[in-house]
C-alpha positions in Angstrom: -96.5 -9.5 -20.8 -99.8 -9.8 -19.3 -101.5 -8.5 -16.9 -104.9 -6.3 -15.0 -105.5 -2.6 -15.0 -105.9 -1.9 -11.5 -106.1 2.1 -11.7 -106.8 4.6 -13.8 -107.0 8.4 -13.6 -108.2 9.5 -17.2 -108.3 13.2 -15.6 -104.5 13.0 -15.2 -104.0 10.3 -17.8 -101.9 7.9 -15.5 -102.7 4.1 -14.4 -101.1 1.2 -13.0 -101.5 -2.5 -14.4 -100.8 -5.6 -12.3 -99.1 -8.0 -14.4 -99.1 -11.5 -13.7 -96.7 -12.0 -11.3 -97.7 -9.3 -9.1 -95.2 -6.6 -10.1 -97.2 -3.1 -10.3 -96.1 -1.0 -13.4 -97.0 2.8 -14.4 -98.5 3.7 -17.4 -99.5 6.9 -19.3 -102.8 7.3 -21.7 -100.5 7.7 -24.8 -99.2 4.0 -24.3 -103.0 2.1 -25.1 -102.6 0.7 -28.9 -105.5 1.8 -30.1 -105.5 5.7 -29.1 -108.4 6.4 -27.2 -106.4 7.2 -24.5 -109.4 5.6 -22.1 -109.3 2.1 -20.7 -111.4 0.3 -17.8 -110.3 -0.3 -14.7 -110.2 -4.4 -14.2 -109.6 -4.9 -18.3 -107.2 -7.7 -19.0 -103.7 -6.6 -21.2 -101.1 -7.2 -23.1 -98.4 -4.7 -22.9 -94.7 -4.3 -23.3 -92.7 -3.4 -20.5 -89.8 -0.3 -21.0 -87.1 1.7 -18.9 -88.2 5.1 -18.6 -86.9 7.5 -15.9 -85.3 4.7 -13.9 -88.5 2.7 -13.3 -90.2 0.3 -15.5 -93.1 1.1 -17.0 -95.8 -0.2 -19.8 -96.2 0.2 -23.4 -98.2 -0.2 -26.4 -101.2 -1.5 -24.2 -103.7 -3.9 -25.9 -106.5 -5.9 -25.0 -105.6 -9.3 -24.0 
C-alpha cells in the first residue's frame, strides 16, 4: 500500500502514515526497510499493512 508520513516522533520512535485512501496507520522505527530507524515527515511510502494488538498498523516501510 501507499501512502504519506504525516508524523513522526524519532525520540519515542512512533509515527503515523496516511495511506491513500485516508485511513491513518501506526508505525514503529523498527518497521523502515532500510534500518535507520529515521524517516522525514511528508516522505512518500510503500508499506505493508499488519494486525498487531487489535489495530492495523505498517510494515517493512520503503520509499515509494
Amino acid at each position: 500500500m501507499r501512502g504519506t508520513v504525516t508524523a513522526f516522533d524519532a525520540h519515542v520512535g512512533l509515527g503515523d502514515i496516511t495511506m491513500t485512501d485516508g485511513t491513518i496507520v501506526m508505525f514503529h522505527c523498527a518497521e523502515i526497510a532500510d534500518g535507520s530507524r529515521q524517516i522525514d515527515i511528508g516522505s512518500e511510502v510503500e508499506c505493508d499493512i499488519v494486525m498487531k494488538f487489535s489495530r492495523a498498523e505498517a510494515s517493512a516501510i520503503r520509499p515509494a
